[in-house]
ZAMARGU-4260 file (C-alpha; in steps of 0.2 Angstrom, whole numbers, plus 5000, padded with zeros to 4 digits):
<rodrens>
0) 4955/5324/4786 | 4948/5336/4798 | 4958/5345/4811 | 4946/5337/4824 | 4954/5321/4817
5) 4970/5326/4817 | 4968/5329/4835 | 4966/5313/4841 | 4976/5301/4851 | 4980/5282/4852
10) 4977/5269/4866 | 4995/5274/4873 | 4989/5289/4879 | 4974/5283/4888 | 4983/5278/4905
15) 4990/5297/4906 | 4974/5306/4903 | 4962/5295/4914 | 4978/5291/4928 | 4974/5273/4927
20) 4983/5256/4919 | 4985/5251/4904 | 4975/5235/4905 | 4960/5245/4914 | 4960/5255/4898
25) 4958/5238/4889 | 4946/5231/4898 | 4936/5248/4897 | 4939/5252/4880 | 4930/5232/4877
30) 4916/5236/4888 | 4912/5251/4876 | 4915/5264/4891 | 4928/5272/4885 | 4922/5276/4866
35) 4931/5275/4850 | 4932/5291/4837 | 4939/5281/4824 | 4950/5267/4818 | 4965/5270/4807
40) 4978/5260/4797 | 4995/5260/4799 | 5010/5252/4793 | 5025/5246/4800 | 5041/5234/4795
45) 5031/5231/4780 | 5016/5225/4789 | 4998/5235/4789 | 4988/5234/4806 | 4974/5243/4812
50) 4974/5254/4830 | 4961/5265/4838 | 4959/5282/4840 | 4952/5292/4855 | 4945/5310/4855
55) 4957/5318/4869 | 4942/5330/4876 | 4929/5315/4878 | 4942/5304/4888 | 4947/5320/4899
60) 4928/5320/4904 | 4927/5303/4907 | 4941/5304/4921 | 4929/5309/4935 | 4921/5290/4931
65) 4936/5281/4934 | 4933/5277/4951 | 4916/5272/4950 | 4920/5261/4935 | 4932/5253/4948
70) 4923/5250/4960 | 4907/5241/4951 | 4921/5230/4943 | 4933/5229/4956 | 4948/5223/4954
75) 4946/5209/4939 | 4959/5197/4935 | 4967/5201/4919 | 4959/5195/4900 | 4971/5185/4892
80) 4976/5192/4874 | 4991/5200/4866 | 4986/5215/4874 | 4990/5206/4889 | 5002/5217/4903
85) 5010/5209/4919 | 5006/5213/4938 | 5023/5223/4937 | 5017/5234/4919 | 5002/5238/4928
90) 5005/5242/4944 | 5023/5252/4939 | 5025/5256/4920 | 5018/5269/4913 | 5018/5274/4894
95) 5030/5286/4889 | 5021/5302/4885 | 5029/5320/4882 | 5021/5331/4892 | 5026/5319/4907
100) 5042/5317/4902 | 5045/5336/4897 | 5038/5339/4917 | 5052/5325/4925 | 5066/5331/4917
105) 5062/5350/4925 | 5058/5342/4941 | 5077/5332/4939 | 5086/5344/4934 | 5080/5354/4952
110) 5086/5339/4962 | 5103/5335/4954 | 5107/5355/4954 | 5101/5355/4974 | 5111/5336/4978
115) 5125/5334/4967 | 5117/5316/4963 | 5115/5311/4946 | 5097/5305/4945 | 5087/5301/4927
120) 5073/5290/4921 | 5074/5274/4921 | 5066/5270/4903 | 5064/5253/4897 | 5057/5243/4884
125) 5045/5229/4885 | 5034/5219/4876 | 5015/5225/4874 | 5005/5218/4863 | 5009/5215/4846
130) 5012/5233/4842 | 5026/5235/4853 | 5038/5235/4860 | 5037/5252/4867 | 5048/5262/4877
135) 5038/5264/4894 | 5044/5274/4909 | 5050/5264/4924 | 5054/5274/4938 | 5070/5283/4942
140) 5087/5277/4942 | 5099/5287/4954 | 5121/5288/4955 | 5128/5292/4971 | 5146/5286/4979
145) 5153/5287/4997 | 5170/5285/5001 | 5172/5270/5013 | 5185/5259/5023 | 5187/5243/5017
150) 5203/5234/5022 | 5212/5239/5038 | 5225/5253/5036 | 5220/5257/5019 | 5215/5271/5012
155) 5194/5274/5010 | 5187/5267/4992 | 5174/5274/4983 | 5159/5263/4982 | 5147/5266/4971
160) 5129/5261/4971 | 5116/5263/4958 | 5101/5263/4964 | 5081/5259/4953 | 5065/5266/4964
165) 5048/5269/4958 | 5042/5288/4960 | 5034/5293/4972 | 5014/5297/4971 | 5016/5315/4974
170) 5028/5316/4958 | 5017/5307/4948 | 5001/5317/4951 | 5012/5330/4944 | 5018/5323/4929
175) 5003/5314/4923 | 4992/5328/4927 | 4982/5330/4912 | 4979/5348/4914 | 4992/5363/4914
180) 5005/5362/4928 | 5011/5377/4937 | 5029/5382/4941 | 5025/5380/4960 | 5017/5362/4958
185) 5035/5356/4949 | 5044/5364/4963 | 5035/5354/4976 | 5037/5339/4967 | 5054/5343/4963
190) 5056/5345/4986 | 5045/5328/4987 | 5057/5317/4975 | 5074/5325/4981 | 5068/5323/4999
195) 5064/5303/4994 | 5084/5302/4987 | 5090/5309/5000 | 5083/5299/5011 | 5086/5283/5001
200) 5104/5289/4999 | 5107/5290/5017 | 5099/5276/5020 | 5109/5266/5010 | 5127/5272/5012
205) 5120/5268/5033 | 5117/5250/5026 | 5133/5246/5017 | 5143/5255/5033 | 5136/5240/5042
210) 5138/5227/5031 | 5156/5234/5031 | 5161/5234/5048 | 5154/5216/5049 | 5164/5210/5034
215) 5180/5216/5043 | 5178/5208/5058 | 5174/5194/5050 | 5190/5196/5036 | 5202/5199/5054
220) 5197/5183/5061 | 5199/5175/5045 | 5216/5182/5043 | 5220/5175/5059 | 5220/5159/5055
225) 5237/5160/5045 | 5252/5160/5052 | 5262/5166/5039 | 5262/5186/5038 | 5265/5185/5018
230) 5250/5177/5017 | 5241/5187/5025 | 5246/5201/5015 | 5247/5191/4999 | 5226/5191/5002
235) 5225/5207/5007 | 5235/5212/4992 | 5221/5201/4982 | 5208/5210/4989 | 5216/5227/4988
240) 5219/5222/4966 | 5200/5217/4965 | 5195/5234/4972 | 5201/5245/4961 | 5190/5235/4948
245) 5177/5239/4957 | 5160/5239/4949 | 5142/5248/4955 | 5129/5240/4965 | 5117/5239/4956
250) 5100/5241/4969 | 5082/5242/4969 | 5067/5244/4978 | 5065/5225/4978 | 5078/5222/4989
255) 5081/5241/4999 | 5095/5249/5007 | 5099/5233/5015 | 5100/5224/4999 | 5113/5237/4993
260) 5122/5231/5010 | 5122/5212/5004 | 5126/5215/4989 | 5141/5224/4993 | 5146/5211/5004
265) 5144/5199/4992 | 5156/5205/4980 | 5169/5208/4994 | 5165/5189/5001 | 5168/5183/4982
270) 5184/5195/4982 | 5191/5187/4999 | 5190/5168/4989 | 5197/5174/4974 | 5210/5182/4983
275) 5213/5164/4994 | 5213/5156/4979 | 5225/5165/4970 | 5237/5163/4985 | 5234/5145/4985
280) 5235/5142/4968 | 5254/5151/4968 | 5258/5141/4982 | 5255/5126/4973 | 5262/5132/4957
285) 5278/5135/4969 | 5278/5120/4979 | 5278/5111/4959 | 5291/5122/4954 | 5300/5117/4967
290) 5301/5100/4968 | 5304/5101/4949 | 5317/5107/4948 | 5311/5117/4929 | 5316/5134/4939
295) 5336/5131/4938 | 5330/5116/4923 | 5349/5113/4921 | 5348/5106/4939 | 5341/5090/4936
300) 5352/5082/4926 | 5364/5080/4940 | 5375/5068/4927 | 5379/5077/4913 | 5382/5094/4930
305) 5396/5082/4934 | 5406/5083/4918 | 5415/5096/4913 | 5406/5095/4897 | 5411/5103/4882
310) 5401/5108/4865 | 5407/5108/4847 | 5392/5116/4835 | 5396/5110/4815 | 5382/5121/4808
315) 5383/5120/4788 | 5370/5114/4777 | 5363/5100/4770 | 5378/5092/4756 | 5391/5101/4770
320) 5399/5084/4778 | 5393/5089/4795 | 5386/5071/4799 | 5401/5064/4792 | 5413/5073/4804
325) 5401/5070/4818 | 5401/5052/4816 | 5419/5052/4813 | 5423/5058/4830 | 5410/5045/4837
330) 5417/5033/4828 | 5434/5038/4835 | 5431/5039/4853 | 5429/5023/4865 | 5410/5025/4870
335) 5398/5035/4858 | 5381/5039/4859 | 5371/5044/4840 | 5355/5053/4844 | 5343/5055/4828
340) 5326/5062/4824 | 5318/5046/4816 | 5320/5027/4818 | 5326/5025/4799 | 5340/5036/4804
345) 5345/5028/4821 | 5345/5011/4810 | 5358/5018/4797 | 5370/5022/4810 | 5370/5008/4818
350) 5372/4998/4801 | 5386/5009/4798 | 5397/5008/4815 | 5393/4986/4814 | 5400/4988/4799
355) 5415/4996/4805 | 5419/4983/4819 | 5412/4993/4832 | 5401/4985/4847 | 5386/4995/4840
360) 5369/4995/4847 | 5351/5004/4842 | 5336/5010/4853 | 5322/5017/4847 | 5305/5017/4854
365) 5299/5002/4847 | 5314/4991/4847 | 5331/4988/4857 | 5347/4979/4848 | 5358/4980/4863
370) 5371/4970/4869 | 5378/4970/4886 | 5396/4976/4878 | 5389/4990/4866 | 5400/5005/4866
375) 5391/5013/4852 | 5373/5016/4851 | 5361/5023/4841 | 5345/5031/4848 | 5329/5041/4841
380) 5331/5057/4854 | 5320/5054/4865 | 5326/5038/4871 | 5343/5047/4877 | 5349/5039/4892
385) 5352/5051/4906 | 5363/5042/4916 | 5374/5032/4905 | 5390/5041/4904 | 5401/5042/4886
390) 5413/5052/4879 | 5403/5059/4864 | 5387/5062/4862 | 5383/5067/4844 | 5365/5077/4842
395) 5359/5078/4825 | 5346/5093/4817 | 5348/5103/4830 | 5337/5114/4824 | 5324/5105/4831
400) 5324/5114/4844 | 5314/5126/4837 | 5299/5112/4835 | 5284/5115/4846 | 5281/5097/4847
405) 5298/5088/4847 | 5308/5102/4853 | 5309/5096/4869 | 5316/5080/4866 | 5333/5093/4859
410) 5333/5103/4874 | 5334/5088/4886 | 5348/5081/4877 | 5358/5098/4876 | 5354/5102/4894
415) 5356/5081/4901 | 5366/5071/4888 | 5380/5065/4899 | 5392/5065/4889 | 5411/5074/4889
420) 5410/5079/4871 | 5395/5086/4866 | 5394/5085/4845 | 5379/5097/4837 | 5371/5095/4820
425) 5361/5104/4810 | 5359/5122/4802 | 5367/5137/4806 | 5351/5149/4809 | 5351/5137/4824
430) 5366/5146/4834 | 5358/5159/4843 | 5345/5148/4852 | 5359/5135/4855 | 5371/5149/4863
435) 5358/5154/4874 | 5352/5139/4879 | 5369/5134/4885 | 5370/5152/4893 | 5360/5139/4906
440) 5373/5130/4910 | 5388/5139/4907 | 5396/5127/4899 | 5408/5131/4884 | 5404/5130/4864
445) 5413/5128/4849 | 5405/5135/4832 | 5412/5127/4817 | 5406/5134/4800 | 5404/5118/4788
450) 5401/5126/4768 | 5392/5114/4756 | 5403/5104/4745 | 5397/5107/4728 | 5387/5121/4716
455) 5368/5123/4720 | 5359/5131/4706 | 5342/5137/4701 | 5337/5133/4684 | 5331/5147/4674
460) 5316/5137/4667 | 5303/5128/4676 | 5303/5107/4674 | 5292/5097/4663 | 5283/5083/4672
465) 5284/5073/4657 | 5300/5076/4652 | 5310/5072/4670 | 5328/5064/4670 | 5335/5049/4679
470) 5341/5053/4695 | 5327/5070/4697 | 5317/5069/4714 | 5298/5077/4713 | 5295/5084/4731
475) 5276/5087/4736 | 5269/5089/4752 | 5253/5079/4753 | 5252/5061/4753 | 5239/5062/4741
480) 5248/5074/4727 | 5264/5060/4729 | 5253/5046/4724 | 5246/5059/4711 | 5265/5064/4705
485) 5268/5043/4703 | 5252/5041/4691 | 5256/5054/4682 | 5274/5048/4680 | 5270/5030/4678
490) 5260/5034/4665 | 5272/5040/4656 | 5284/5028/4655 | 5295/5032/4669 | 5299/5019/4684
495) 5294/5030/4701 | 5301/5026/4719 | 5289/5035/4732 | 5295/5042/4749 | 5281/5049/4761
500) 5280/5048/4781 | 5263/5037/4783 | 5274/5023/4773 | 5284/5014/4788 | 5301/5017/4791
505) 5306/5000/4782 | 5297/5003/4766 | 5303/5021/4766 | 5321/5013/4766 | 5318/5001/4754
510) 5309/5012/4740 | 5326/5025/4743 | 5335/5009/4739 | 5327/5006/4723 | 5330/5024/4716
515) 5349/5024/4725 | 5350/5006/4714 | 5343/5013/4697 | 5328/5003/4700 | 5318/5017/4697
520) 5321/5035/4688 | 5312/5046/4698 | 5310/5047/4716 | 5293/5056/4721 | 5294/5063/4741
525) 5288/5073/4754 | 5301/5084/4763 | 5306/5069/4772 | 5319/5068/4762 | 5326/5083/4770
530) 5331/5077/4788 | 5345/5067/4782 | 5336/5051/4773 | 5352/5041/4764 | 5342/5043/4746
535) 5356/5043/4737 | 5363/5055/4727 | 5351/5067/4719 | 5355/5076/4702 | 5339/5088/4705
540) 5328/5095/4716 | 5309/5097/4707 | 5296/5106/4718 | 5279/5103/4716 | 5274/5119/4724
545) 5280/5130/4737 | 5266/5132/4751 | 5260/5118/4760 | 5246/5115/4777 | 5257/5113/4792
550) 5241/5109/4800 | 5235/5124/4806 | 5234/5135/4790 | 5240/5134/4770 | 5257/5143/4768
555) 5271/5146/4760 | 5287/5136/4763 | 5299/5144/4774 | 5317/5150/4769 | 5326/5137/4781
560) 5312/5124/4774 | 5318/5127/4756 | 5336/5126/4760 | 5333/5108/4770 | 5324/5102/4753
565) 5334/5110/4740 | 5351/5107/4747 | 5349/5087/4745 | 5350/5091/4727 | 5370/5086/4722
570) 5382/5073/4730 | 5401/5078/4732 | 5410/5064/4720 | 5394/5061/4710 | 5387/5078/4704
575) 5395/5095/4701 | 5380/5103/4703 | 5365/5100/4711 | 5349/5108/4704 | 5333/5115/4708
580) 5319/5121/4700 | 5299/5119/4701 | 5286/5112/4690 | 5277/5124/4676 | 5261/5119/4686
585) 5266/5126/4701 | 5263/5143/4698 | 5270/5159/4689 | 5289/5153/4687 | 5297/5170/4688
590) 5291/5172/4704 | 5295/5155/4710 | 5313/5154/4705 | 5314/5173/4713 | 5307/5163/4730
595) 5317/5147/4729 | 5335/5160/4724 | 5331/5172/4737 | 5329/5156/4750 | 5347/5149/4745
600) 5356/5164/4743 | 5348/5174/4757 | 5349/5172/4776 | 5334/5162/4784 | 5327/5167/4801
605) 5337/5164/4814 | 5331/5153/4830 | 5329/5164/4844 | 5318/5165/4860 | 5315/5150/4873
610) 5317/5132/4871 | 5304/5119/4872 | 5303/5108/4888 | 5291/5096/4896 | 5286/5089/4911
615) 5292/5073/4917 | 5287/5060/4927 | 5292/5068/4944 | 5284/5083/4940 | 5271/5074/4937
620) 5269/5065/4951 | 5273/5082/4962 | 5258/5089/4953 | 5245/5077/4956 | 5249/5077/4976
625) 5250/5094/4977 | 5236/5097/4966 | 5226/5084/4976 | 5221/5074/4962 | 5225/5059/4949
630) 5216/5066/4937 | 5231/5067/4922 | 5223/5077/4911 | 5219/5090/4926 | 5236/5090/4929
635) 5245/5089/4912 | 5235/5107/4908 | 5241/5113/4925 | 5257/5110/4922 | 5257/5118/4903
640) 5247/5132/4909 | 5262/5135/4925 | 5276/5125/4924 | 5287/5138/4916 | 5277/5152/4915
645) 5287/5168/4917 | 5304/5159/4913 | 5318/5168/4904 | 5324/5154/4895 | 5311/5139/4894
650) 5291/5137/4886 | 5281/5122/4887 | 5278/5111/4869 | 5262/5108/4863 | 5255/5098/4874
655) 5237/5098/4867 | 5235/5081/4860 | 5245/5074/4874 | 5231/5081/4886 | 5216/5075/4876
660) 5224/5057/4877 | 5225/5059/4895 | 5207/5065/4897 | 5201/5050/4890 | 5212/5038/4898
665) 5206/5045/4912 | 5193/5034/4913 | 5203/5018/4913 | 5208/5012/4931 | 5226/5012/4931
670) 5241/5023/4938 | 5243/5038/4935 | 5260/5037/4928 | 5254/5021/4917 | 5241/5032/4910
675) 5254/5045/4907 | 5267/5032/4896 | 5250/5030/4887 | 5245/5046/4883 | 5265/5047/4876
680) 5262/5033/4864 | 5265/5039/4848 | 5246/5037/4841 | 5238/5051/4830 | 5225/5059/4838
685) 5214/5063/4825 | 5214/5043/4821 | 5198/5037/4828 | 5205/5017/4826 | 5220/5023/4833
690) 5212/5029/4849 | 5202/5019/4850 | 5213/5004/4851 | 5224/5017/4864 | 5209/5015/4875
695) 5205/4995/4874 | 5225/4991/4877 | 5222/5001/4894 | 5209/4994/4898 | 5217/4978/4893
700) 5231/4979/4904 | 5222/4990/4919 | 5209/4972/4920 | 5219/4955/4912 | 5238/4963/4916
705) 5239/4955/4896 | 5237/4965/4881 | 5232/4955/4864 | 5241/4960/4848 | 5231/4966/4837
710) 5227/4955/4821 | 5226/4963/4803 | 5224/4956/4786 | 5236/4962/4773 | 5225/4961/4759
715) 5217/4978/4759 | 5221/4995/4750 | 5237/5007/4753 | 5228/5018/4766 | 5222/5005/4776
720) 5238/4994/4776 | 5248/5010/4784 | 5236/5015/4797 | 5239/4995/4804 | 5259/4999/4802
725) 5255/5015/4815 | 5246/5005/4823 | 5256/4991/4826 | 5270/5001/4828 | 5261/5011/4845
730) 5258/4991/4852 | 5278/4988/4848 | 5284/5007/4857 | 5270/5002/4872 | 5279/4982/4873
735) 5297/4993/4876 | 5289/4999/4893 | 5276/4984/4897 | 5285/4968/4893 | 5278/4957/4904
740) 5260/4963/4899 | 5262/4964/4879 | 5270/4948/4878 | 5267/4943/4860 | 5281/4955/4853
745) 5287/4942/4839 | 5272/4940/4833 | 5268/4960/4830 | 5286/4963/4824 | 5279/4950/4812
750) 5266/4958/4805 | 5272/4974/4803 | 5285/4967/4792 | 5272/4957/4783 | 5262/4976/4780
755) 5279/4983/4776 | 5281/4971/4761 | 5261/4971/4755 | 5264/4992/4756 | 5281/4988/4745
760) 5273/4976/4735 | 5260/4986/4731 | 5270/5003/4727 | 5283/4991/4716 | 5269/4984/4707
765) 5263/5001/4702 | 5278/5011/4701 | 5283/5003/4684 | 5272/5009/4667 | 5261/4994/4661
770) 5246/4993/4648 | 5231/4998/4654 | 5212/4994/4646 | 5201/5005/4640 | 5191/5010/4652
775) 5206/5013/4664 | 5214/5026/4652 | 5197/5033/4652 | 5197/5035/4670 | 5216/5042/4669
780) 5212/5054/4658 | 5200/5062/4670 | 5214/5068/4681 | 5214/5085/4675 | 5222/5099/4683
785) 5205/5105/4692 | 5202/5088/4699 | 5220/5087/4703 | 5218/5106/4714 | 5201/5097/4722
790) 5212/5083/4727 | 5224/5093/4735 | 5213/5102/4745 | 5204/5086/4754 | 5221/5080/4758
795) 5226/5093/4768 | 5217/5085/4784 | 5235/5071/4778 | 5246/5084/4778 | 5238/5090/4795
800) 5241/5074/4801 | 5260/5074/4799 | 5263/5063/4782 | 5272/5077/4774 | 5284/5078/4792
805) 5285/5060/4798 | 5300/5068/4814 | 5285/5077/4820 | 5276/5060/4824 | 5276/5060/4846
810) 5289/5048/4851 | 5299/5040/4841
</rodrens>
């Protein structure tokens, strides 16, 4: 290649050399005025493409044509074509080029030195032609501040603006020249351009002092309008926060120095809103708060404030007697109330006080047994009554507290249950939060330290499924891996009972009579059996594993988690000893009896922080007036964004389900507070039936004032037949607060019992080994360990959905 060739330059270069646009080279180049020296191949990103190249001295001696070529062609609309540039690239970009840009930066580097404003070019890239993009030059882009007064007796703020202008003709001349440029021609152009900024600068700063004194006559009359002094300076103090987060103005050309102004202004209008805003919204979270009540929380229980209440803890573990002397002194005094986490619960108490003679009584969510002479009832928690004054109040698994979703129910009764004797449950990691919760209410507290009654051991060895003794109980954590567990059994020759939380309360009862009978050798559970379930006694505890999907995320078990489980392993007067080990399968056994030991032997963590509350109907109802709307949703995520943010003792429960209800049910033209009792029922959200259903009752009872019961066959598979249980159990909890519009109770209390029994049916029909044909042991023996693990991991959305926790369900 010849030096010559070397030499020359592409099509970039053109617009530099002859002063002229980059689309009046194209057009030149295509009408053959502008010659080409060769065409050369390049590659880029992989790609080979072809560009022209231009001999430097011919185009330099073509420049003296350029206006005549204009004028025979005038002003020509622009060929279409990838080389295609806009009005703004051809009348404002240029190509960057080094010469031009060696000859800016000297002529900048004058101005800032002489102004003290930062000044550089404003380089871009943009889209020309299929070679590109390319970095072009734009103009300059400039940096100057100005203090200024912005809010009344304040000090001045620095406002910066950053300000895009195209350069002046006189400049340009310079830096495109295609000849050599003298020192003396930069200086000049160096005066020009800093003569232009400085002129722009003043001009600008003139503009936004306008804007500004305008803006705060405008913001004193605005400020008149309220009355209140700390208002007034709440916004100012809004207004002053916003400005220290003060961004640039970004300016142009396009819009001038008076643009600057506006936009100023604008950012300053916005900040004056925010700031009105912000007032209002705290005035209305205050004004909630208020009427409330949740700021002094222990306030609106005004029964229980009347008592002198007193408090006696009996912390101890599970096999400790601490139910026991709890229901001893219910059972002892004149009036009792039993507060439970789950309806099975709630029913064995009051089977237990009948039997002792007493005037007993159960409410739970979905049924009431009360006469009007009970003196001794027995409720799921969250149907406490707050106004019905006894002399003990027994509150079981108080370490519920700690439960993001049924926590509150715990708190309220702590805080409300009117009662003179106050009788807590549960385990002992649960005494800090109880201590200060009741630092609330002042009110005084008894710890007593219950110890378990009996040995619990760790087996040394893990447990052989095949191998399992009478009176062993295999706990698992999916519905799926229990049902898994029972195959496995039954095949084996052993008789199963089966425990899990979709199965209703009434088959779950009955299947723990069959093992506490003998009827079956091996009970197969989910830690449902560790709230308290009367299962009998247990000679061994088996886990199937220790991690299980809380429905957020896989993970290990915890140490209060194991101890619940573990510890239901013995009965004082039946065993010795209870045991506990894990299955071979579950993993590496060293490791797992190191866990399970270190669970029993060590301390688990300790409930500490705030308790869980949530908003009641009044608060409610105070929200959507102040608030302005009957939107429940809109207001249920107010009042769990507010209601007790910033509070030293109290944090909202998860509320997120709750809120999605609402949202929907929305849409049904009811009450708000009927929409609410609604969005309570205890439906799983992530059941589309279910919600579905939710939504046609509304409606049902928004329309007709008369909801039908729903109408299920029993003949269908175990899945389905426990969705209808839920199902009809959410009608019979909605028919406790509507009974003149769900009239057909009897009917539904029917069927549930008829889905309890085809659920028993079917589990006692199964639980028992029989002989199977061929092609069942065929399909049996493909239940290998893999497919077992691939199992377990699509039913995690089950364990998500609370089956392996059934007191988590909403209100029961």
């Amino acid at each position: 290649m010849s030096k010559k060739s070397k030499q020359l330059v592409s099509l970039n270069h053109l617009p530099g050399i002859l002063l002229a646009s980059m689309a009046e080279c194209e057009r030149w180049i295509e009408a053959g005025l502008i010659p080409v020296a060769e065409r050369r191949t390049f590659q880029k990103r992989g790609r080979s493409f072809e560009a022209p190249m231009f001999d430097p001295e011919v185009v330099a001696a073509l420049a003296a044509e350029v206006p005549v070529w204009r004028a025979q062609g005038g002003e020509a609309p622009e060929r279409k074509g990838p080389m295609q540039g806009t009005a703004r690239d051809e009348d404002t970009f240029q190509p960057m080029d080094d010469a031009a840009h060696r000859r800016r930066q000297s002529i900048l580097a004058t101005v800032r030195k002489n102004t003290g404003i930062y000044i550089a070019e404003d380089i871009r890239r943009i889209e020309r032609g299929r070679w590109k993009p390319e970095r072009v030059f734009a103009g300059y882009r400039a940096v100057f501040s100005r203090p200024m007064q912005i809010l009344p007796d304040s000090a001045p703020v620095d406002i910066a603006i950053e300000y895009a202008f195209g350069e002046p003709l006189e400049v340009a001349a310079v830096a495109l020249a295609p000849a050599r440029v003298e020192r003396a021609e930069l200086a000049a152009a160096s005066e020009v351009l800093e003569a232009s900024l400085v002129e722009l600068r003043d001009a600008t700063v003139a503009a936004c002092e306008q804007e500004l004194a305008s803006w705060r006559d405008e913001l004193e009359t605005y400020l008149d309008a309220y009355e209140d002094a700390d208002e007034r300076q709440a916004i100012l103090g809004g207004i002053q926060l916003a400005l220290e987060k003060l961004d640039r103005i970004h300016a142009s050309d396009k819009g001038g120095p008076a643009g600057a102004g506006r936009k100023l202004r604008q950012k300053l209008d916005d900040y004056r809103s925010k700031a009105a805003a912000r007032r209002l919204r705290h005035l209305r979270e205050a004004q909630i708060r208020e009427a409330s009540g949740y700021e002094s929380y222990a306030a609106i229980f005004p029964v229980a404030r009347s008592l002198n209440r007193r408090f006696l803890f009996l912390a101890g573990p599970t096999n400790s007697g601490k139910t026991y002397e709890a229901l001893k002194l219910a059972r002892e005094a004149e009036t009792a109330e039993i507060l439970s986490p789950l309806r099975l619960l709630a029913l064995e108490h009051f089977e237990r006080m009948s039997e002792d003679g007493l005037a007993a009584g159960m409410v739970t969510g979905e049924e009431r047994v009360l006469s009007d002479g009970a003196t001794h009832i027995a409720r799921t928690i969250e149907t406490l009554d707050l106004h019905r004054v006894v002399d003990v109040c027994v509150i079981d698994e108080v370490q519920m507290l700690g439960d993001p979703s049924r926590g509150w129910a715990w708190t309220q009764a702590m805080v409300g249950a009117p009662a003179k004797l106050v009788v807590l449950t549960g385990a002992p990691e649960a005494i800090p939060l109880v201590e200060h919760l009741l630092a609330m209410t002042g009110e005084p507290l008894e710890v007593k330290i219950l110890k378990r009654k009996g040995k619990l051991r760790v087996e040394g060895v893990p447990a052989n499924l095949n191998k399992l003794m009478r009176g062993d109980a295999v706990v698992a954590f999916t519905r799926r891996d229990v049902h898994d567990l029972r195959t496995r059994l039954v095949a084996a020759g052993r008789t199963v009972a089966t425990v899990y939380g979709a199965l209703g309360p009434e088959v779950r009862r009955a299947e723990a009579a069959r093992f506490r009978n003998g009827e079956a050798d091996i009970l197969v559970a989910t830690d449902a059996i560790g709230m308290g379930l009367n299962i009998g006694p247990l000679r061994r505890v088996v886990f199937s594993t220790l991690r299980k999907f809380d429905g957020v995320r896989e993970r290990q078990l915890s140490a209060m988690e194991i101890k619940q489980i573990a510890g239901r392993a013995g009965r004082f007067g039946h065993h010795d000893e209870g045991l506990v080990t894990a299955l071979s399968e579950s993993g590496a056994y060293a490791q797992v009896e190191t866990v399970i030991r270190n669970a029993l032997n060590g301390d688990a963590a300790k409930l500490r922080g705030k308790a869980f509350v949530r908003p009641n109907q009044e608060t409610v109802l105070s929200a959507s007036e102040v608030l302005q709307t009957d939107r429940l949703g809109r207001v249920l995520r107010h009042l769990y964004d507010t209601l007790v943010a910033g509070h030293p003792d109290l944090r909202m429960a998860d509320m997120d389900e709750m809120i999605e209800l609402a949202t929907l049910l929305d849409t049904v033209d009811m009450p708000i507070l009927d929409r609410l009792s609604y969005s309570m029922a205890p439906v799983d959200g992530r059941e589309q039936l279910a919600v579905e259903l939710l939504l046609d009752w509304a409606r049902q009872h928004a329309l007709h004032g008369r909801v039908h019961a729903p109408e299920f066959g029993v003949n269908t598979d175990l899945l389905k037949l426990e969705a209808r249980v839920k199902i009809a159990t959410t009608w019979l909890w909605l028919a406790q607060r509507y009974s003149e519009v769900f009239e057909d109770v009897e009917a539904v209390v029917d069927l549930r019992a008829s889905l309890n029994a085809k659920i028993e049916e079917k589990l006692v029909a199964t639980s028992v080994s029989h002989r199977r044909r061929p092609d069942e042991k065929s399909r049996g023996s493909r239940n290998t360990k893999p497919q077992r693990q691939k199992n377990r991991r699509r039913d995690r959305a089950e364990a998500a959905a609370g089956e392996a926790e059934p007191y988590r369900v909403r209100g029961r």
